[in-house]
C-alpha positions as CSV (number, residue, x, y, z in Angstrom):
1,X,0.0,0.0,0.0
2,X,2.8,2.2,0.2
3,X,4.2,4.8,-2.6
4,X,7.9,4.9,-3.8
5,X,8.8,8.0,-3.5
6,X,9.3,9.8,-7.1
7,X,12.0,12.2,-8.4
8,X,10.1,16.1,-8.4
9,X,11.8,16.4,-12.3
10,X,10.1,12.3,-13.1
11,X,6.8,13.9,-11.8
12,X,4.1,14.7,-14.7
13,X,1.6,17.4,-13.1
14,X,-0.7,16.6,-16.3
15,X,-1.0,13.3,-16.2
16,X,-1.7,13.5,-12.5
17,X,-4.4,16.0,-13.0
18,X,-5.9,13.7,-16.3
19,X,-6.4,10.7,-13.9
20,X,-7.5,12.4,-10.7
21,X,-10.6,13.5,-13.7
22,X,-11.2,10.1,-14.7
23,X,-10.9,8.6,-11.1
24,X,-13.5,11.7,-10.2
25,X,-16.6,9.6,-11.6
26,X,-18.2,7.0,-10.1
27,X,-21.9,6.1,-8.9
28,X,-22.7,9.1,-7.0
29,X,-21.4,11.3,-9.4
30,X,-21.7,10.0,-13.2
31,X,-21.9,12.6,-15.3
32,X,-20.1,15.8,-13.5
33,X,-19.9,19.5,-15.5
34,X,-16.3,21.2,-15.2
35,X,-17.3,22.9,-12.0
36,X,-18.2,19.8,-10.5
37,X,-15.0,18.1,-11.4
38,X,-13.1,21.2,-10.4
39,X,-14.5,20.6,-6.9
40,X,-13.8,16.6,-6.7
41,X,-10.5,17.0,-7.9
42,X,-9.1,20.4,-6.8
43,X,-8.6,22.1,-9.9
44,X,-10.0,25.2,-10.9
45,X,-12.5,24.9,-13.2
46,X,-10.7,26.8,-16.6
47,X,-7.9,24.0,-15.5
48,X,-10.7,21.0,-15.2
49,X,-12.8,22.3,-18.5
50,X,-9.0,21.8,-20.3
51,X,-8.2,18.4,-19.0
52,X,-12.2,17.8,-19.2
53,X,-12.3,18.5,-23.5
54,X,-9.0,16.8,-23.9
55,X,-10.0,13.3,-22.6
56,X,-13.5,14.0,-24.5
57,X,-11.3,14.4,-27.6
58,X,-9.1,11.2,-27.0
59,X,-12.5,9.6,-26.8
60,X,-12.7,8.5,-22.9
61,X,-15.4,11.3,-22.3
62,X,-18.8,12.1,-23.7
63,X,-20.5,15.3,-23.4
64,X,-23.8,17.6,-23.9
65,X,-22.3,20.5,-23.8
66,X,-22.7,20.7,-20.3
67,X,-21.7,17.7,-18.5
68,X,-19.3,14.7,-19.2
69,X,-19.5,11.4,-18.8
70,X,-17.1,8.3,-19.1
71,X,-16.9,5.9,-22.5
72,X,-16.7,2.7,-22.4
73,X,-12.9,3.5,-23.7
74,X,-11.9,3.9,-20.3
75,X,-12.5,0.2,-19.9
76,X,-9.5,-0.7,-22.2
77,X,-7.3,0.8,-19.5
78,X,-8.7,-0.7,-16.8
79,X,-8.5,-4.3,-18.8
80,X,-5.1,-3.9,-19.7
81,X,-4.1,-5.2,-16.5
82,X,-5.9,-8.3,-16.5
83,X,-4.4,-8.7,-20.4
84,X,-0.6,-7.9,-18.9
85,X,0.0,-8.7,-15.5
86,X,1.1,-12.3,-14.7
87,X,-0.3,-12.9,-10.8
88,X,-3.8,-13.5,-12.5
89,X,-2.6,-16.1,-14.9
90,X,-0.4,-17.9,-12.6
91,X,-3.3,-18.4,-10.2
92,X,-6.2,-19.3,-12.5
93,X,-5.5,-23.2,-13.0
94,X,-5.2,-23.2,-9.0
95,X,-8.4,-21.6,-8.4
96,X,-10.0,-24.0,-11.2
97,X,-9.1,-26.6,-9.2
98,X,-10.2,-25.1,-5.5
99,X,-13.3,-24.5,-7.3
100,X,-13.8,-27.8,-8.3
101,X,-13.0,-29.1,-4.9
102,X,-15.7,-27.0,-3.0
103,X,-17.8,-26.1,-5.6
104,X,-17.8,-22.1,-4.5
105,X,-16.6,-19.4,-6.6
106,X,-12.8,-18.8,-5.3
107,X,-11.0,-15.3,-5.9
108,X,-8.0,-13.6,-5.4
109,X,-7.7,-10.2,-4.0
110,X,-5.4,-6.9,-2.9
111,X,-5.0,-3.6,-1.9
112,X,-5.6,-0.4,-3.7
113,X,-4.8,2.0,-0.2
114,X,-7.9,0.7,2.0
115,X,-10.2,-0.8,-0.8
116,X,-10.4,-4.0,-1.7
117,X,-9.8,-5.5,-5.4
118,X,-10.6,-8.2,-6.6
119,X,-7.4,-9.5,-9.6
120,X,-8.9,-13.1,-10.0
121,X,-11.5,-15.4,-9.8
122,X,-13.1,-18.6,-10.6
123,X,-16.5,-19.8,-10.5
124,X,-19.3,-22.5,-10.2
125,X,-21.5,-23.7,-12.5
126,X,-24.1,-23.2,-10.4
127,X,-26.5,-19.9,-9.5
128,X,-25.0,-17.7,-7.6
129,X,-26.0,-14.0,-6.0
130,X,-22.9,-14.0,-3.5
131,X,-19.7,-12.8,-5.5
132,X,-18.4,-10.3,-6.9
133,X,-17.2,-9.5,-10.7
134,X,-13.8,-9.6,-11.5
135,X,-12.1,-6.0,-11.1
136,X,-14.7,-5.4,-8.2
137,X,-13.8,-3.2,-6.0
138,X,-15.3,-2.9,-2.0
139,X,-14.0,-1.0,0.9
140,X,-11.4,-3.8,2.9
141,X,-13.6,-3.7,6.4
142,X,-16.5,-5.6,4.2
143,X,-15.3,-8.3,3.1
144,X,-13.3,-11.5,4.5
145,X,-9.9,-10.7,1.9
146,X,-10.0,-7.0,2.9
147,X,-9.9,-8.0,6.9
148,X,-7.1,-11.0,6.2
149,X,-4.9,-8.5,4.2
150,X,-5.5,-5.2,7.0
151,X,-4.2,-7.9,9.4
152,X,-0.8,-7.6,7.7
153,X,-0.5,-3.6,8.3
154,X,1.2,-1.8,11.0
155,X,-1.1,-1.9,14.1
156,X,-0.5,1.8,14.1
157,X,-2.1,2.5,10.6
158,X,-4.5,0.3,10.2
159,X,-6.6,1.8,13.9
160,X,-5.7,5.2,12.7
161,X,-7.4,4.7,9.0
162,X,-10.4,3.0,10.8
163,X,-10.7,5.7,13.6
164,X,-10.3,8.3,10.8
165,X,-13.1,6.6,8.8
166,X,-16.8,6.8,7.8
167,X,-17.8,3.4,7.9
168,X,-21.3,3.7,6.6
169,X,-23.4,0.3,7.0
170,X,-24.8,-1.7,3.8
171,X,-26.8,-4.3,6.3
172,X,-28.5,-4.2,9.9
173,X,-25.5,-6.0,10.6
174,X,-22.5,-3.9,8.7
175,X,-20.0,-3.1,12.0
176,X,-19.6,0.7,12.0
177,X,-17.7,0.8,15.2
178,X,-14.2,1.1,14.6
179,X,-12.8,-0.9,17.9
180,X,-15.0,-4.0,17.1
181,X,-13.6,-3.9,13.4
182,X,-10.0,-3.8,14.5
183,X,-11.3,-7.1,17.1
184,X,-12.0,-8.7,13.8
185,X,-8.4,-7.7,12.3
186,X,-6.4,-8.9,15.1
187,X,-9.2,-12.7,14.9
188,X,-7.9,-13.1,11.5
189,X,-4.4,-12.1,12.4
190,X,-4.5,-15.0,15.6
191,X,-6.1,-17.6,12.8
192,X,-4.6,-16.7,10.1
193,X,-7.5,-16.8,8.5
194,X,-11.0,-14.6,8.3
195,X,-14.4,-15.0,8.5
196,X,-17.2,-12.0,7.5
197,X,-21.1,-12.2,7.8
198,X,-23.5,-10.4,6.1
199,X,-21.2,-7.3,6.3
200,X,-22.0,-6.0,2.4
201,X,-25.1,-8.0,1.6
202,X,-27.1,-10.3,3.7
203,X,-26.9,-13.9,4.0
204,X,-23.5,-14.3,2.5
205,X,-20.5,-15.8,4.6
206,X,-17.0,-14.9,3.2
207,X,-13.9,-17.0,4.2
208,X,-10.2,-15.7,3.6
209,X,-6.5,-16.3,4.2
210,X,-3.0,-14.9,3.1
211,X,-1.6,-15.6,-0.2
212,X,2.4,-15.5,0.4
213,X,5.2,-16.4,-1.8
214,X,8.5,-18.8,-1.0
215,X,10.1,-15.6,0.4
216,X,7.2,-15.5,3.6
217,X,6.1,-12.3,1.6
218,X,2.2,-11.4,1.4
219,X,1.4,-11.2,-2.4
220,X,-2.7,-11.4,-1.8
221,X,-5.7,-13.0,-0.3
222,X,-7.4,-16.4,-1.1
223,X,-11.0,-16.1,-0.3
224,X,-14.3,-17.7,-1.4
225,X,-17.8,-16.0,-0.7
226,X,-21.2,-18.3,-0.2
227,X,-24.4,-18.2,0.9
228,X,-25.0,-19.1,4.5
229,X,-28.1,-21.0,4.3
230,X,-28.6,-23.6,6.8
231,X,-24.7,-23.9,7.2
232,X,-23.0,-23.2,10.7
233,X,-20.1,-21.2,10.7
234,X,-18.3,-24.2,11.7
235,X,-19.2,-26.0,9.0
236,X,-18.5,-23.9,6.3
237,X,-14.9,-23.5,7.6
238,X,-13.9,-27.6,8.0
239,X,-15.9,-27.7,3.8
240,X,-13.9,-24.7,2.5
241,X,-10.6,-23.7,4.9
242,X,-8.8,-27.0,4.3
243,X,-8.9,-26.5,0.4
244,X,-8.0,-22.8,0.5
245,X,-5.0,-23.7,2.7
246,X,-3.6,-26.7,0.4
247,X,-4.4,-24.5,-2.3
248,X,-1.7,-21.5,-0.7
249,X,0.4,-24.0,0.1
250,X,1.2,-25.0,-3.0
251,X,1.3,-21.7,-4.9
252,X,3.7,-20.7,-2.3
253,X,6.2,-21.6,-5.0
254,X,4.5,-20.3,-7.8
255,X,4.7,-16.6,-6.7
């Protein structure tokens, strides 16, 4: 989660200032005019109007005349990692197989600063209303992965972020109190493994652990997300924890 620090004469202002537009859209604020964008991103609005017209140019922005939306082109961006990066390749034919073991959809997830992502995934031929599409992303306190990789943070960090945060609830049962979440961060840190309830959408159980490589290093989270039916806690754990742990156990030396 942390930066490298850059060289001030590397540093592009503009290409900075481009992104922090793009990354200014989401569900609460589709379509945004320059003085809305201005006030998401910073900018003065002459500045914001520029970058606003030059990505509607490239073809990553529509517009009205008065507000601006995203393209589908921005997608190509976004998909380029899944096209480039190895980590999502490597895993697949592992997760095919946990998949077939437990019949539950299996994914692989990381950190983007204190939301969760979700890189890779594999899932079941039957119906399912529980997961989540690849590229998802979710804040890390709602689901299993995102508590499994917090554990790995500095102490310090990890109850400052939470104490700092809004932690708005999705369900009756979404924990908003920032003490109780870090008990859950330090249960997953003991067990090296985590378990979430019906903290993003009711009736779904999610179940992670640590992905590391041969070097003890944490690369990502193994986690699989199912309905909780009529199954205990209990029992969903001795069904789906042994095959997620042979499972990291043997990409340990595959990463």
């Amino acid at each position: 989660m942390d930066q490298k620090d850059l060289n001030k004469r590397d540093w592009i202002a503009g290409l900075d200032r481009g992104l922090a537009i793009l990354e200014g859209f989401d569900s609460d604020h589709p379509r945004m005019t320059a003085t809305q964008a201005a006030q998401r991103t910073g900018l003065t609005r002459s500045a914001a109007r520029r970058y606003l017209l030059t990505l509607e140019h490239l073809g990553y922005l529509y517009s009205d005349g008065k507000q601006f939306g995203l393209t589908p082109r921005v997608l190509k961006v976004g998909w380029s990692y899944f096209d480039s990066a190895q980590l999502p390749r490597t895993l697949l034919p592992f997760l095919q197989r946990a998949t077939g073991a437990i019949n539950e959809a299996v994914y692989v997830s990381v950190l983007d600063n204190w939301e969760l992502v979700f890189i890779a995934k594999n899932g079941t031929t039957r119906v399912m209303t529980t997961g989540f599409v690849l590229g998802a992303r979710t804040p890390a306190q709602l689901a299993s992965p995102g508590i499994m990789l917090l554990a790995f943070e500095p102490v310090e960090k990890v109850k400052a972020w939470l104490g700092a945060s809004v932690l708005a609830p999705f369900t009756p049962f979404t924990i908003t109190d920032s003490e109780r979440l870090y008990v859950e961060v330090e249960t997953a840190r003991a067990n090296g493994y985590a378990v979430v309830e019906q903290q993003l959408q009711i009736g779904v159980r999610g179940i992670a652990l640590p992905l590391k490589n041969r070097h003890g290093e944490l690369i990502a989270a193994l986690s699989v997300s199912l309905p909780m039916a009529h199954e205990s806690r209990e029992s969903a754990l001795a069904r789906v924890l042994p095959i997620l742990q042979a499972t990291a156990n043997t990409l340990i030396n595959h990463l």
